[in-house]
C-alpha positions as CSV (number, residue, x, y, z in Angstrom):
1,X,0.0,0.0,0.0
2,X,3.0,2.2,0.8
3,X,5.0,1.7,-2.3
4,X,1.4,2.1,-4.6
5,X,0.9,5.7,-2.6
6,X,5.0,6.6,-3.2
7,X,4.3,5.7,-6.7
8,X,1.4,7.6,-7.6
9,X,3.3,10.6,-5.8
10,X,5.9,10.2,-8.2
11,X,3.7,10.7,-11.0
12,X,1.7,13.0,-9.9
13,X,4.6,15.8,-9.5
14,X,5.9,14.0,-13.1
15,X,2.9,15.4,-14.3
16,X,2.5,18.8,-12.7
17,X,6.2,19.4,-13.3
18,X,5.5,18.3,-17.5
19,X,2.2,20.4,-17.5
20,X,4.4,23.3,-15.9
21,X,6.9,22.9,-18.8
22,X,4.4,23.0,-21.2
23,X,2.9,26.6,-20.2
24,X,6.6,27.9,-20.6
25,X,6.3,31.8,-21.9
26,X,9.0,32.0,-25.1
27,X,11.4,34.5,-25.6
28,X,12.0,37.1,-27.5
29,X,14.8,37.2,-29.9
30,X,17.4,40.1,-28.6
31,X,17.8,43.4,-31.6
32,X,21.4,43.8,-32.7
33,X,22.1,47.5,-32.6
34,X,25.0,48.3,-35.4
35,X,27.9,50.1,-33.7
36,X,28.8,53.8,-35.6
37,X,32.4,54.4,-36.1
38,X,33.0,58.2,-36.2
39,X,36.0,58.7,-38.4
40,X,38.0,61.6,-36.5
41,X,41.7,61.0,-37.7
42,X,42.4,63.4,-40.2
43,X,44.9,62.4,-43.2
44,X,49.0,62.4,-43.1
45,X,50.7,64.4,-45.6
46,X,54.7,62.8,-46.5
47,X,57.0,64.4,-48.6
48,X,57.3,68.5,-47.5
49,X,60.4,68.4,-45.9
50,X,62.4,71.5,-46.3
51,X,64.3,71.6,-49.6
52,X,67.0,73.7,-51.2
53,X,67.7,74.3,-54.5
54,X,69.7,77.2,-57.1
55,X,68.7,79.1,-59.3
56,X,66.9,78.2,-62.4
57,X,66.5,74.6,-61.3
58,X,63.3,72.8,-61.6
59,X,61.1,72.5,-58.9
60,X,57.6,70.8,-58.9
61,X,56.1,71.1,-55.3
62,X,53.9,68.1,-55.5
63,X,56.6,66.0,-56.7
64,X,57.2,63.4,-53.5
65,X,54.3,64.7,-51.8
66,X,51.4,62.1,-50.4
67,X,48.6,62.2,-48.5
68,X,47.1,58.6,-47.0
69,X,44.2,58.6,-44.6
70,X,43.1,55.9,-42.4
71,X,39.5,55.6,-43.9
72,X,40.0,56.9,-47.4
73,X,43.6,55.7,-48.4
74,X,45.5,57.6,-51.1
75,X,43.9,61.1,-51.2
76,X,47.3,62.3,-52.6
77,X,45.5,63.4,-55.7
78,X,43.3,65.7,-53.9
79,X,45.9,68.0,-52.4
80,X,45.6,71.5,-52.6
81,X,49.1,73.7,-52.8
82,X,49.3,77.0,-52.4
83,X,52.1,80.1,-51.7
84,X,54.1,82.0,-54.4
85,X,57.3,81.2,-55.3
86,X,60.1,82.3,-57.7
87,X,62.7,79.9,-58.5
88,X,64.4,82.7,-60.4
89,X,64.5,84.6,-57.7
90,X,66.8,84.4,-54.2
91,X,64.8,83.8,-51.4
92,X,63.0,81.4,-48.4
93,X,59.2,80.8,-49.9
94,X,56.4,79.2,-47.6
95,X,54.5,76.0,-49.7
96,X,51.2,75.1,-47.6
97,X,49.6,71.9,-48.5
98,X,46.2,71.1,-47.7
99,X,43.7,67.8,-48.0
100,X,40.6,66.8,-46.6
101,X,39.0,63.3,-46.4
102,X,35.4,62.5,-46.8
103,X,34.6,62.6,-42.4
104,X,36.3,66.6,-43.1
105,X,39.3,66.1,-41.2
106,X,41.8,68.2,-42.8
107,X,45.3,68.5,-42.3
108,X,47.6,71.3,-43.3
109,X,51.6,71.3,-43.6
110,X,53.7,74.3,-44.7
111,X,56.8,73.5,-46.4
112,X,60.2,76.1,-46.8
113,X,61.5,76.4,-50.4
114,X,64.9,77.5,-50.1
115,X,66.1,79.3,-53.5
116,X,70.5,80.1,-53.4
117,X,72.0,82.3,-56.2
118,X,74.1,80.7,-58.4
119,X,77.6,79.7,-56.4
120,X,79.3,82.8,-58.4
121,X,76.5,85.0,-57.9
122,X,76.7,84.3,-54.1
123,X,80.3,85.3,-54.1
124,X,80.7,88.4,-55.9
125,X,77.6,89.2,-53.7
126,X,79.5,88.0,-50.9
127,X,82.4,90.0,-51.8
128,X,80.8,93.5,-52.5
129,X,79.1,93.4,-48.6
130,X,81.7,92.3,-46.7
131,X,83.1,94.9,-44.4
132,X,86.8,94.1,-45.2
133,X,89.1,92.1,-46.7
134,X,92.9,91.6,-47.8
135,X,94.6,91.1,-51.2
136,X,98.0,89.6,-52.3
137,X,98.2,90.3,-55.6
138,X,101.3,88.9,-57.6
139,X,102.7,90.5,-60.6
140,X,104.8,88.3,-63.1
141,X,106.9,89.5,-66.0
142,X,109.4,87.8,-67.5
143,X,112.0,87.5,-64.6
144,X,110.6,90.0,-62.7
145,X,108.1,89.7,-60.3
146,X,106.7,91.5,-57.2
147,X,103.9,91.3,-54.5
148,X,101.6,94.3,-53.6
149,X,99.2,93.4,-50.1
150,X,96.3,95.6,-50.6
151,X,93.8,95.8,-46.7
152,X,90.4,96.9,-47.2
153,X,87.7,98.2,-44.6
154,X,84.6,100.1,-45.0
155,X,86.8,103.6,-45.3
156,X,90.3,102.8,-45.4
157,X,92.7,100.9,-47.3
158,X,96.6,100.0,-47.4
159,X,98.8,99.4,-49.9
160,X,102.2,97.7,-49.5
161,X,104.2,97.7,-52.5
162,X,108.0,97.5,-53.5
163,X,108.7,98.5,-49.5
164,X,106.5,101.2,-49.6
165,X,102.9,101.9,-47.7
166,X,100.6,104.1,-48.5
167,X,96.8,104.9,-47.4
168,X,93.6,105.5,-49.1
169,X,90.7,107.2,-47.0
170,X,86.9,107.3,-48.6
171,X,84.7,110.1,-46.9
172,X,81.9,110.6,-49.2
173,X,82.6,111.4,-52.6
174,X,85.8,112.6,-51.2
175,X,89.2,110.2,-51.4
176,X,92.7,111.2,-49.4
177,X,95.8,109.8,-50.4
178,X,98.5,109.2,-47.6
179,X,102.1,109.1,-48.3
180,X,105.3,109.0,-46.2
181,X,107.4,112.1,-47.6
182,X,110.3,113.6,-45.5
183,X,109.7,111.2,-42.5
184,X,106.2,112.2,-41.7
185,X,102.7,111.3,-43.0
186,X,101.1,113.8,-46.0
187,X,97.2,113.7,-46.6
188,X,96.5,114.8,-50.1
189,X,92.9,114.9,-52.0
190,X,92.8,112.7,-55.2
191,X,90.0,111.7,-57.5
192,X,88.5,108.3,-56.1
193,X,88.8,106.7,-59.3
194,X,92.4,107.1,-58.7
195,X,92.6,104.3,-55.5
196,X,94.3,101.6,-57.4
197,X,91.5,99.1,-57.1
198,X,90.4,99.4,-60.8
199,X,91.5,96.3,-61.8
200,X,89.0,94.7,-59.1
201,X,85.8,97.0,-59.4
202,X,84.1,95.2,-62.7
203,X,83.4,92.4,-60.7
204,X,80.2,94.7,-58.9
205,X,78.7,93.7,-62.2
206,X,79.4,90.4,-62.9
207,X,77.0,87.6,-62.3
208,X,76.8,84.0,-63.3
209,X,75.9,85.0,-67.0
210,X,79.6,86.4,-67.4
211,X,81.4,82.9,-67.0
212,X,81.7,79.2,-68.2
213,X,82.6,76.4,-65.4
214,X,85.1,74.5,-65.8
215,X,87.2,71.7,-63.8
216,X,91.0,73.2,-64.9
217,X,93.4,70.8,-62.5
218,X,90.7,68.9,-60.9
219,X,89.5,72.6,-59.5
220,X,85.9,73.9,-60.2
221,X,87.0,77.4,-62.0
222,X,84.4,79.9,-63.4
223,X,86.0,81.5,-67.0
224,X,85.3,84.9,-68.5
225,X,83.5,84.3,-71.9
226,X,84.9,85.9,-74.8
227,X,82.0,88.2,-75.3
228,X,82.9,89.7,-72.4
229,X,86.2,90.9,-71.9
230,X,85.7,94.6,-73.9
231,X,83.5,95.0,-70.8
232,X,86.6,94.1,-69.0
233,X,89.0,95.7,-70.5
234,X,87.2,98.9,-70.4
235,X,87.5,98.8,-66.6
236,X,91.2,98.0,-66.8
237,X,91.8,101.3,-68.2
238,X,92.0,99.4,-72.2
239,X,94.7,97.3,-71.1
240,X,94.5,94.2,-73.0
241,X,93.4,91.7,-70.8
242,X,92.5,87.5,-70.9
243,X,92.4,83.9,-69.6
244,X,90.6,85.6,-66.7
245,X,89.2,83.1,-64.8
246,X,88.6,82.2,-60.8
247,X,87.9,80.3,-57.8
248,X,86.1,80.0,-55.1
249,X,86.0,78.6,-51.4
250,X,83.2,78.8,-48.6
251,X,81.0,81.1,-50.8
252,X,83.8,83.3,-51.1
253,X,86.0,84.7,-54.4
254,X,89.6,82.7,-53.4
255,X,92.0,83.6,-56.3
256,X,91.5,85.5,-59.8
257,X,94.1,84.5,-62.6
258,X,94.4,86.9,-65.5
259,X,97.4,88.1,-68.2
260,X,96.9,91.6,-68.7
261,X,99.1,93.7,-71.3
262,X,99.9,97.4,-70.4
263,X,102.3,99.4,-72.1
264,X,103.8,96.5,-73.9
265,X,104.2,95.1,-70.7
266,X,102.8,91.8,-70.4
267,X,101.5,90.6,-66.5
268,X,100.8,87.3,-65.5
269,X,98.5,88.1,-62.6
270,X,97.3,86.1,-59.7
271,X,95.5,87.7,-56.8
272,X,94.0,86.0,-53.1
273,X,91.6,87.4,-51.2
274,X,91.0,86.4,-47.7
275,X,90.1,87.9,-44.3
276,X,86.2,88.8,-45.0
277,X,84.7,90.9,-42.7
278,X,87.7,90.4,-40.6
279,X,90.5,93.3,-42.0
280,X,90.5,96.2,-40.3
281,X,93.1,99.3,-41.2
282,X,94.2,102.3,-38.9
283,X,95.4,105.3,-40.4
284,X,98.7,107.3,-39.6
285,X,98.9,110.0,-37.9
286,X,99.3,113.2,-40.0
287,X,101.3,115.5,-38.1
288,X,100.4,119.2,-39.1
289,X,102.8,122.2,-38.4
């Protein structure tokens, strides 16, 4: 009788637990909401480093120049450049490159376009604004030969030659010539045209245009053209001049190599500059009774 009731028990909580089961309330599938990816990186732009160049040389500003984005890729086509530039002009131009990608992040790079003169240009530039300077110039003919040292400053000058010094003094439009005569200092007024530079003041108007370069002993060396040397010769008071030709060092005029023909006297010249901006001269004291 026991086991019959534990039986029926059994079944009876089968059944209530199956008909509990069979009521169960389903349930609803769960919505996938799509995640939005805001796009806030704006593009890199490669390339616009600072760059150099002379001159006349070529120069295309989008040449190396890329833009990549993260979302977009390659908008390198769709930079914008902008800024004025001359490359026949001397000078530091700003480039500015701009691009957008589609989210309008935008990114914007400025660039420096360096432009240098010519190398000759930059030296006779060089040369006319430097503050001072000193010159050994050599004089060969024949057998004979002989140094004059010639000291430059913004005003004064000094000249020795053949054991004797004298002094040039610029005031204006006005030159003084200072000799030793009877053991003391005279000042004298002469014309300025008169300060025994001549032979060096044509190079004011020389540029790049004037000369050929050439490697002449494994040395670069810039050569007067033939066209102009009547320009020349006029500043070298019609002496017959050629094979003028120089070098250079550290931007700078180093030695100038001509034969020039005065009087029927024929002069292998060769003359060094150094000392820019660092030759200063003191004049004597003129004593005055």
């Amino acid at each position: 009788m026991r086991k019959t009731f534990i039986t029926g028990l059994i079944l009876l909580v089968s059944l209530f637990i199956h008909a509990c089961g069979g009521n169960e309330i389903p349930t609803e599938p769960t919505e996938t909401i799509p995640t939005v990816v805001v796009d806030t990186t704006a593009p890199i732009i490669s390339g616009a480093n600072e760059i150099t160049i002379t001159v006349g040389d070529s120069f295309d500003p989008t040449s190396g120049i890329t833009a990549i984005d993260n979302v977009d890729g390659n908008l390198s086509s769709q930079i914008v450049v902008t800024g004025a530039f001359d490359i026949q002009v001397a000078g530091t131009y700003i480039i500015t490159y701009t691009v957008s990608d589609l989210a309008g992040n935008q990114t914007v790079v400025n660039r420096t376009l360096i432009v240098k003169l010519q190398a000759i240009d930059q030296a006779i530039l060089n040369w006319n604004q430097a503050l001072g300077y000193t010159m050994h110039i050599q004089f060969n003919s024949g057998t004979e030969s002989y140094l004059m040292i010639v000291e430059i400053d913004e005003a004064y000058m000094r000249i020795d030659v053949l054991d004797e010094v004298i002094y040039y003094e610029v005031d204006g439009d006005t030159c003084y010539l200072y000799e030793m005569k009877q053991l003391s200092w005279q000042k004298t007024t002469v014309n300025c045209s008169e300060k025994g530079t001549t032979e060096l003041q044509f190079l004011a108007n020389f540029s790049s245009d004037y000369f050929v370069e050439q490697i002449i002993d494994e040395v670069k060396t810039y050569v007067l053209r033939m066209e102009y040397y009547s320009s020349l010769q006029l500043f070298l008071g019609s002496s017959i001049t050629s094979n003028f030709r120089m070098t250079l060092s550290n931007e700078q005029i180093n030695q100038i190599f001509f034969t020039m023909t005065r009087n029927s006297i024929v002069f292998d010249m060769s003359i060094t500059l150094s000392k820019f901006n660092e030759t200063t001269v003191s004049l004597p004291e003129v004593i005055t009774s």
